[in-house]
C-alpha positions as CSV (number, residue, x, y, z in Angstrom):
1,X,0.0,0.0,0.0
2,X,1.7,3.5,-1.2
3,X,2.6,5.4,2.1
4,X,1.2,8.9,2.2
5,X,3.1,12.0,1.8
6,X,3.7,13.9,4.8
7,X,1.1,16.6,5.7
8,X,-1.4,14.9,3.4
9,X,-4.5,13.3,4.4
10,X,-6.8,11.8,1.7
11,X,-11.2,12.8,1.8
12,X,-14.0,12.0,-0.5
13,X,-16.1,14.3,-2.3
14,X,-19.9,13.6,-1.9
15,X,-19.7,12.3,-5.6
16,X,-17.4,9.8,-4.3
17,X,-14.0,11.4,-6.2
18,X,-10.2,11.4,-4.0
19,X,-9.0,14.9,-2.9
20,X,-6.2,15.4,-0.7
21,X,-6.1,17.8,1.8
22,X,-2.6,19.6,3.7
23,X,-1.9,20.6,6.9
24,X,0.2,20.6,10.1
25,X,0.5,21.3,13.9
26,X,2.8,23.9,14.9
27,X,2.5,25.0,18.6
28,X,0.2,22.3,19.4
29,X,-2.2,24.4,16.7
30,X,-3.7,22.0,14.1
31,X,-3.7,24.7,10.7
32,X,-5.1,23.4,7.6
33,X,-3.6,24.6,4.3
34,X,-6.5,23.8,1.6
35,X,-7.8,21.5,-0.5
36,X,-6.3,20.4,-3.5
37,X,-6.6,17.6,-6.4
38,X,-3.2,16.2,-6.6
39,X,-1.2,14.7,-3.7
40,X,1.9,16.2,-4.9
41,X,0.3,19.7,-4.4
42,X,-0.7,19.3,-1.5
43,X,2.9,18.1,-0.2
44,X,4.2,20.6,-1.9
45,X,1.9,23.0,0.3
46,X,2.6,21.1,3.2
47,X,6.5,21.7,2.7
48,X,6.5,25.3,1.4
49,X,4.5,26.1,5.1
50,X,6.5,24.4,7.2
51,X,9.8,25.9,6.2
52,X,8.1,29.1,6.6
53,X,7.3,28.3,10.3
54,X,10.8,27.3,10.5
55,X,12.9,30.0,9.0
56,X,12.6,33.3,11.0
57,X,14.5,35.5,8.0
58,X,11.6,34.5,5.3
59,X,9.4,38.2,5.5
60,X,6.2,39.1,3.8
61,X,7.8,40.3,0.9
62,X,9.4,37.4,0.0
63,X,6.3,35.8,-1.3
64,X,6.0,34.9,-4.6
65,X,3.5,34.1,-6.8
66,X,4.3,30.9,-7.7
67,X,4.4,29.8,-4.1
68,X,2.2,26.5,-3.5
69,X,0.5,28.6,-0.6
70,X,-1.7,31.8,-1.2
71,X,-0.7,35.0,0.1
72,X,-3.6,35.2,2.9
73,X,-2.5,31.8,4.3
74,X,1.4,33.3,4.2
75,X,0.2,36.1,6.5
76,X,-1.4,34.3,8.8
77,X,1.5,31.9,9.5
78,X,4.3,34.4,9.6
79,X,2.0,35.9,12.1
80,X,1.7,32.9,14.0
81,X,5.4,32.2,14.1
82,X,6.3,36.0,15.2
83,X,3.5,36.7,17.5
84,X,2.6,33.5,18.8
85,X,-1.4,34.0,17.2
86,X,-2.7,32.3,14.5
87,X,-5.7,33.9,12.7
88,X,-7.6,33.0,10.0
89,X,-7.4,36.7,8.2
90,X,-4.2,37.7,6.5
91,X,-3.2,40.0,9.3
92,X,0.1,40.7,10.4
93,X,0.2,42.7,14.1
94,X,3.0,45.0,15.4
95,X,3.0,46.2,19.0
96,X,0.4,49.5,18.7
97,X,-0.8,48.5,15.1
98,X,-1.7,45.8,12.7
99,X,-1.5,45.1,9.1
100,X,-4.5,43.2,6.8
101,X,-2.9,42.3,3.4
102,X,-4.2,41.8,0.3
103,X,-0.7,41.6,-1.3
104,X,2.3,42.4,-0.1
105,X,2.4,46.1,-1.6
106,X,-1.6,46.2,-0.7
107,X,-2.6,46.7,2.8
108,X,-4.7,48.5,4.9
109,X,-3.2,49.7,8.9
110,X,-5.6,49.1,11.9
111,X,-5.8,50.2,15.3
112,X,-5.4,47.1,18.1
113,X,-9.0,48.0,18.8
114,X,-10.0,46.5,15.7
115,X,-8.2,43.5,16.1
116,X,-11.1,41.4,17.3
117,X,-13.2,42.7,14.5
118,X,-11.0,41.9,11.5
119,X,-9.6,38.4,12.9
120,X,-12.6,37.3,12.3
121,X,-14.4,39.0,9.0
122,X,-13.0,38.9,5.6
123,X,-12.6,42.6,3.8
124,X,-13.8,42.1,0.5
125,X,-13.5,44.9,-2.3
126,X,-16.3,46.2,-5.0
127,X,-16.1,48.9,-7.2
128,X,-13.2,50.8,-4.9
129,X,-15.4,50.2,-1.8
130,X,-14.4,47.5,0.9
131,X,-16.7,45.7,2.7
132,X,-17.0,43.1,5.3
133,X,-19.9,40.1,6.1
134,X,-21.7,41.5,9.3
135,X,-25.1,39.3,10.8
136,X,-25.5,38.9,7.3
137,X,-25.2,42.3,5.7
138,X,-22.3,43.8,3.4
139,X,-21.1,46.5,5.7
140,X,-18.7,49.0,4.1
141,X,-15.8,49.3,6.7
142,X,-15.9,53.2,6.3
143,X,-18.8,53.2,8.3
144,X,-16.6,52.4,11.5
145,X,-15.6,55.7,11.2
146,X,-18.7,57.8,10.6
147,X,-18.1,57.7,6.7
148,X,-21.0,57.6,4.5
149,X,-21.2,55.3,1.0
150,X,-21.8,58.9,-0.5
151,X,-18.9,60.8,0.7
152,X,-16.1,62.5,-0.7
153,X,-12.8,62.5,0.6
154,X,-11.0,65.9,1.5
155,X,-15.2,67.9,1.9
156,X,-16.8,65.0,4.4
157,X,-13.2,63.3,5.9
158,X,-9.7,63.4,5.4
159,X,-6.8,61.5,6.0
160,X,-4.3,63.8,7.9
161,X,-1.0,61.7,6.8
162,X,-2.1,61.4,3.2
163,X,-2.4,58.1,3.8
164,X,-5.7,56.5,2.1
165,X,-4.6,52.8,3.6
166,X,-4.0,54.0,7.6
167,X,-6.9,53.4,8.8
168,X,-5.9,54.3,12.0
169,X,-8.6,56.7,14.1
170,X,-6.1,59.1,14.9
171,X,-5.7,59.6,10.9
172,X,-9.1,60.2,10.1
173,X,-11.3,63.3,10.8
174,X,-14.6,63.7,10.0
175,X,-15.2,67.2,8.6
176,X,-19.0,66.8,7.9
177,X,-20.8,64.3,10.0
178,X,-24.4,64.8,9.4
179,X,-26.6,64.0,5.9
180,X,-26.7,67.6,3.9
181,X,-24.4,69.2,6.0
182,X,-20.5,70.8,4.3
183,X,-19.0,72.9,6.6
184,X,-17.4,76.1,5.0
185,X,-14.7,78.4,5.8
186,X,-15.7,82.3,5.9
187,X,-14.2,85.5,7.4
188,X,-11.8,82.7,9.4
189,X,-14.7,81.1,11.0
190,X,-16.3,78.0,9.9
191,X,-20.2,77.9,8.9
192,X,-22.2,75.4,7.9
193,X,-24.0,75.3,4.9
194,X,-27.1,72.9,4.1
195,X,-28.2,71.6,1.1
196,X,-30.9,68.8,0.1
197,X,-31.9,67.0,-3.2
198,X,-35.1,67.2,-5.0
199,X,-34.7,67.5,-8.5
200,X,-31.5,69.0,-8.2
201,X,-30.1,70.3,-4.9
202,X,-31.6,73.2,-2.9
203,X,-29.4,75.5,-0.5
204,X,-31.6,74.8,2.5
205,X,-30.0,77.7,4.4
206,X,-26.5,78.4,6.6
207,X,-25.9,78.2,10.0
208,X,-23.7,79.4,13.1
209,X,-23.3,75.5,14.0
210,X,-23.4,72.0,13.1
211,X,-26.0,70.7,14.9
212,X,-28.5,73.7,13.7
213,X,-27.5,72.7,10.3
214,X,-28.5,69.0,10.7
215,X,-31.2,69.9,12.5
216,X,-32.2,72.0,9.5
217,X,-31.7,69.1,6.8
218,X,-34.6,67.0,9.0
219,X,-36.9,70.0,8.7
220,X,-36.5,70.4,5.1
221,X,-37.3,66.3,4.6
222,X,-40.1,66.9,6.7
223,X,-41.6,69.8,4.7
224,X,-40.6,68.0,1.6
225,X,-42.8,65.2,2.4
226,X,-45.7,67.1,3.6
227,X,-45.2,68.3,-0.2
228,X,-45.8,64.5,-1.3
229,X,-41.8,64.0,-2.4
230,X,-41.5,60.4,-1.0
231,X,-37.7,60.0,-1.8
232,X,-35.6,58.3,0.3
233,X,-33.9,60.6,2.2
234,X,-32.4,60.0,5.7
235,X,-32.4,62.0,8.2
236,X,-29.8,63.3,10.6
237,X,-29.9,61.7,14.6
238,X,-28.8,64.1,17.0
239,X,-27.1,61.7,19.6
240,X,-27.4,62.4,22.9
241,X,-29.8,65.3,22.5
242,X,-33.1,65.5,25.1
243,X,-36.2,65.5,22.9
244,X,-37.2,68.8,24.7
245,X,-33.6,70.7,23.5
246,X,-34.1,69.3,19.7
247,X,-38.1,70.3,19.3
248,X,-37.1,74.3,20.0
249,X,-34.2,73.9,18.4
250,X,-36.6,72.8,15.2
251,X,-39.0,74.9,15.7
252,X,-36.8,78.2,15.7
253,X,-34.1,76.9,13.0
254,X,-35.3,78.8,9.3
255,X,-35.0,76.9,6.3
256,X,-35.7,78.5,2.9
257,X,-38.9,79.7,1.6
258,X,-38.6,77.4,-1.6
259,X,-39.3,74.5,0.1
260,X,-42.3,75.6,1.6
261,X,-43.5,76.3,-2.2
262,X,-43.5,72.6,-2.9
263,X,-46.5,72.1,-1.1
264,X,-48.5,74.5,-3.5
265,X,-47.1,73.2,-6.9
């Protein structure tokens, strides 16, 4: 009977066809290493990993593209063999920061405090957006951070070291927060200016301070709908603010007379 190579184990497919699968135990951690439809492969897998547990001077850019093992799998066990923790993510931690790769020049930096988060979900990218499995739901990561799908860098955030892959909270500000809301510079003071969308947008008004402005975006949706303009806008939630405090706040912010016309045309 032939002897199996070492780190391969043999399975059956539910049709009944042979596939071998690799793997190893490093650190009393059993780590499997895929799936594959050729013994040799999967050896070859098997081999290729173990050196790399073995051999402290093999780095992240040393991987190549012809390597038996993918890149993610790479990660995760150079992580494992510097820092002791194996995860299933291609993530790569240093002592205030980590690293998730999706190639060795393509990464994005985390905080520690999203360490739990990421070891666990797979960032997927769509049409420049990246996005994560949550309950269920496609969650854009930006969201973390207060960013909305519609937002434009450098008027609604910014990235203070220029950096678009630190996604460090330190490095990322929120300059406009709420729906409608772009704050403005004028006479070296910041206003807030507000602006909704009906058939094109309408300058809603301007205001001393962020929270009237929001406030002010709400109050135009409301009026636009007593006008019968179902669209699906959403409106801003003041966090933290006593329902008592936001009704006089409504009540004595002004919006523009135009959208007070909708309701007659």
């Amino acid at each position: 009977m032939k002897q199996q190579l070492t780190g391969v184990y043999t399975a059956k497919r539910k049709d009944g066809s042979t596939y071998f699968r690799a793997s190893l135990t490093y650190r009393n951690k059993h780590i499997s290493l895929g799936s594959y439809d050729h013994e040799k492969k999967a050896h070859e897998t098997y081999l290729c990993a173990f050196q790399l547990l073995k051999d402290s001077s093999r780095h992240l850019d040393d991987y190549e593209a012809a390597s038996p093992l993918p890149f993610n799998k790479w990660v995760s066990l150079i992580n494992f063999r510097d820092n002791g923790i194996y995860f299933n993510t291609p993530i790569y931690i240093r002592p205030r920061f980590f690293y998730y790769y999706f190639s060795p020049s393509d990464f994005f930096i985390f905080d520690m405090d999203d360490l739990f988060y990421y070891s666990s979900r797979k960032i997927s990218r769509r049409g420049g957006h990246y996005f994560v499995a949550d309950y269920g739901m496609q969650v854009n990561i930006m969201s973390r951070y207060g960013i909305k799908n519609y937002a434009v860098e450098n008027r609604d955030y910014r990235f203070i070291n220029g950096n678009h892959n630190d996604l460090r909270y330190e490095n990322i500000e929120i300059i406009n927060r709420y729906n409608g809301v772009f704050a403005m510079q004028q006479k070296n003071k910041t206003i807030y200016q507000v602006k909704i969308h009906v058939k094109g947008n309408v300058t809603v008004g301007t205001y001393a301070t962020e929270t009237e402005a929001a406030i002010a975006y709400n109050k135009a949706i409301d009026l636009l709908k007593e006008a019968g303009i179902n669209k699906a806008y959403t409106p801003n939630y003041m966090e933290g603010m006593p329902p008592a405090v936001y009704a006089d706040l409504y009540a004595s912010i002004k919006v523009s007379s135009r959208l007070y016309h909708y309701r007659s045309e």
